[in-house]
C-alpha positions as CSV (number, residue, x, y, z in Angstrom):
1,X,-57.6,5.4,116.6
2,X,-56.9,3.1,119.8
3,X,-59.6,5.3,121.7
4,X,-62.4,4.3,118.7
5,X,-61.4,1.0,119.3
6,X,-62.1,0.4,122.4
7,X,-65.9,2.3,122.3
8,X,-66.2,-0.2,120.3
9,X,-65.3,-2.9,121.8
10,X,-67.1,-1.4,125.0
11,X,-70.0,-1.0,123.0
12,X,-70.1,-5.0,121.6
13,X,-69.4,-6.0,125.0
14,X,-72.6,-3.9,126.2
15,X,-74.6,-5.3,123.7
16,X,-73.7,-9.0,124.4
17,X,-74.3,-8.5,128.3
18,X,-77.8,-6.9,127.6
19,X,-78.6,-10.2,125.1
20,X,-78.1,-12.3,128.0
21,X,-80.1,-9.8,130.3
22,X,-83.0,-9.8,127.6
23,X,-82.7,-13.7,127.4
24,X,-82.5,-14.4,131.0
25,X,-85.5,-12.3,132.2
26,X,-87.5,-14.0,128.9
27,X,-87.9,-10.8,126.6
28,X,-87.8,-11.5,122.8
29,X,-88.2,-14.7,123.0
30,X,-88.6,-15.5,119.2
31,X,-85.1,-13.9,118.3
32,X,-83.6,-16.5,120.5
33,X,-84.8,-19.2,119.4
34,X,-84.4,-17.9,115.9
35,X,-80.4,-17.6,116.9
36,X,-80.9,-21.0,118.6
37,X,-82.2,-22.6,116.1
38,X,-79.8,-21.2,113.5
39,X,-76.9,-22.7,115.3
40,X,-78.5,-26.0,116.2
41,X,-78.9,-26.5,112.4
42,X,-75.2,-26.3,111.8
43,X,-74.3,-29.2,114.1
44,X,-74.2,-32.5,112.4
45,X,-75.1,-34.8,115.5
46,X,-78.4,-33.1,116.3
47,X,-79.5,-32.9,112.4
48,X,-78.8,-36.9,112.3
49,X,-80.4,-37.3,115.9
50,X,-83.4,-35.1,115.8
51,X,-86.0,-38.0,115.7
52,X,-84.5,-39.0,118.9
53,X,-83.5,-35.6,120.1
54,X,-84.6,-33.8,123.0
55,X,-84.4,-29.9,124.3
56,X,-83.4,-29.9,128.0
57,X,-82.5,-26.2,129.2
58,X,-79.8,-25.8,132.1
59,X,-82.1,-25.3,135.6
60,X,-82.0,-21.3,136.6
61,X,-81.4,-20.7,140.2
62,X,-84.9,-20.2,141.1
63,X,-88.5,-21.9,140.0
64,X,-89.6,-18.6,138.8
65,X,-86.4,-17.7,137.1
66,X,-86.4,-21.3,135.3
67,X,-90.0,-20.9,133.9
68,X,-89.6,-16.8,133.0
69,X,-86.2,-18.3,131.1
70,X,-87.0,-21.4,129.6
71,X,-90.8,-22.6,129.4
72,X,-92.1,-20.5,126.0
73,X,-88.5,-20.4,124.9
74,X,-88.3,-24.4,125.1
75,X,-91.7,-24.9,123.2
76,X,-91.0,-22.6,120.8
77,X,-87.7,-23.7,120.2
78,X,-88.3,-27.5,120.2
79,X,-91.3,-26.9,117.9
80,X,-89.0,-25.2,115.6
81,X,-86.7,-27.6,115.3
82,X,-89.1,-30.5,115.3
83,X,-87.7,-32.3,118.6
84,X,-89.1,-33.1,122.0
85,X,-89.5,-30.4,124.4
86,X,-87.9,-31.5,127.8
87,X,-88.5,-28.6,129.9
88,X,-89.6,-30.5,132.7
89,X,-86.8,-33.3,132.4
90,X,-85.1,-31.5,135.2
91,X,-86.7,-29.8,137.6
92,X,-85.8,-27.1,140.6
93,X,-86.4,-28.8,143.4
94,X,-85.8,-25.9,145.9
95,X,-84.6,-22.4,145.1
96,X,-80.8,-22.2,145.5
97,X,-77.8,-19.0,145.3
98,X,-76.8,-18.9,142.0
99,X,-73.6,-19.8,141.2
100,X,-71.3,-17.3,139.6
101,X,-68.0,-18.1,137.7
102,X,-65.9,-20.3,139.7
103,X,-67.3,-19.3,142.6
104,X,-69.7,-21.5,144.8
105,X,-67.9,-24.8,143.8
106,X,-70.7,-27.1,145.8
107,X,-72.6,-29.9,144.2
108,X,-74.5,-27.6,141.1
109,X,-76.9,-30.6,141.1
110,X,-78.2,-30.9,144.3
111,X,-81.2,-28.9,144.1
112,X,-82.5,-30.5,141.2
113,X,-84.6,-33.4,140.4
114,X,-84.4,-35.4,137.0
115,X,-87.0,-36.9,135.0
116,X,-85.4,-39.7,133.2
117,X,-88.8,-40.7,131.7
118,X,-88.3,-37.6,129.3
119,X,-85.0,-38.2,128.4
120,X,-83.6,-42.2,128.8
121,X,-82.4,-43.3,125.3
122,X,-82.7,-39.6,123.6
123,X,-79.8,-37.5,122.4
124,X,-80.3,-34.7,125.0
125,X,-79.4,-30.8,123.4
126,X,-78.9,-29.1,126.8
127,X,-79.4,-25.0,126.4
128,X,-78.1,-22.6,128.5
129,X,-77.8,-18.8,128.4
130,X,-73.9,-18.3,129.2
131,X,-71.1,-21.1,129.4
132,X,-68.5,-20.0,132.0
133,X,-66.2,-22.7,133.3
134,X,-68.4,-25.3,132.3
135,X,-68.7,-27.4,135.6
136,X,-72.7,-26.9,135.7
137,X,-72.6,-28.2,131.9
138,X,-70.4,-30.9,132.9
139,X,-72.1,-32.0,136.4
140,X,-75.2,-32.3,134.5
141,X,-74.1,-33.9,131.6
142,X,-72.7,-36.5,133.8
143,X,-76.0,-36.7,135.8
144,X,-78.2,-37.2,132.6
145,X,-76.0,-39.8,130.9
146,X,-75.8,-41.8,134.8
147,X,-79.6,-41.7,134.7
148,X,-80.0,-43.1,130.6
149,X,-79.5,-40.3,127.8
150,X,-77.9,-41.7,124.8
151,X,-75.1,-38.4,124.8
152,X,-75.4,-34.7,125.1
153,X,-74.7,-31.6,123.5
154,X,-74.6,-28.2,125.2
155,X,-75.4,-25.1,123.3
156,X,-74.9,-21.6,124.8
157,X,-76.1,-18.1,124.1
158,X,-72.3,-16.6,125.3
159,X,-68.9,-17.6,126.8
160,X,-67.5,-16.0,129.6
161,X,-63.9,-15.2,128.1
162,X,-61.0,-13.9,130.4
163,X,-58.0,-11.4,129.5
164,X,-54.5,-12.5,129.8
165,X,-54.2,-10.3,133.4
166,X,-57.3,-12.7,134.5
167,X,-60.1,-10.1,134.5
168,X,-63.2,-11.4,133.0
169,X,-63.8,-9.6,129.4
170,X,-67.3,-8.5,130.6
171,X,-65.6,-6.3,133.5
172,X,-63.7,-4.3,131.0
173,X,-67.0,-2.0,130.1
């Protein structure tokens, strides 16, 4: 029994990793915003904001990265849910490393330019595909309120979650 157990909980750990490969390099785009849109409905603050709402998604690493990711994803999805689309509220500036985990703990910002035009005064629902330690969520929540959004909410495809002995749950398969 304890060897069924853990094919399957190899197997569910596969299938969340290749979610956030699919939604990273832009495949199925419609299922995501489907499962976006889905959860978005379920928090109070964006059903009472959404005529002041906007969709911002978290900046990839790279230009090319950030459009493949986010640009369909962030029409389709702010159509759906009858907000603004603010994919170009933040911009990448240059092409940077990406940062992974708690690694690379530099300014997560500094490649990035903000538009404030798109979102000054709006309730800003910032997307991102998985939520680790939450300093880029943080760093850029702080930037967009400092430059005039009303608040922000993140949203997030998958957590990063670690086992007691500190190994990261996704290492385990």
């Amino acid at each position: 029994m304890p060897l069924l157990r853990s094919s399957r909980r190899r197997a569910a750990s596969w299938a969340r990793s290749n979610a956030v490969w699919r939604f990273k390099s832009g495949e199925q785009t419609d299922l995501f915003v489907k499962l976006f849109s889905i959860a978005a409905s379920r928090i109070r603050a964006i059903q009472e904001n959404r005529h002041r709402a906007v969709l911002v998604p978290v900046p990839a690493s790279t230009r090319e990265k950030h459009r493949t990711r986010y640009e369909a994803f962030c029409r389709k999805l702010s159509a759906d849910m009858g907000v603004a689309d603010g994919y170009g509220a933040i911009t990448v500036a240059y092409d940077r490393a990406q940062y992974k985990g708690t690694h690379g703990n530099g300014d997560r910002t500094a490649n990035l330019e903000f538009h404030p035009e798109r979102f000054r005064g709006k309730c800003v629902l910032l997307v991102d595909d998985v939520l680790t330690t939450g300093a880029t969520f943080i760093a850029l929540r702080r930037k967009l309120i400092a430059h005039g959004a009303k608040f922000v909410i993140g949203m997030f495809l998958a957590k990063t979650i670690a086992f007691e002995d500190g190994r990261k749950a996704k290492e385990e398969g």
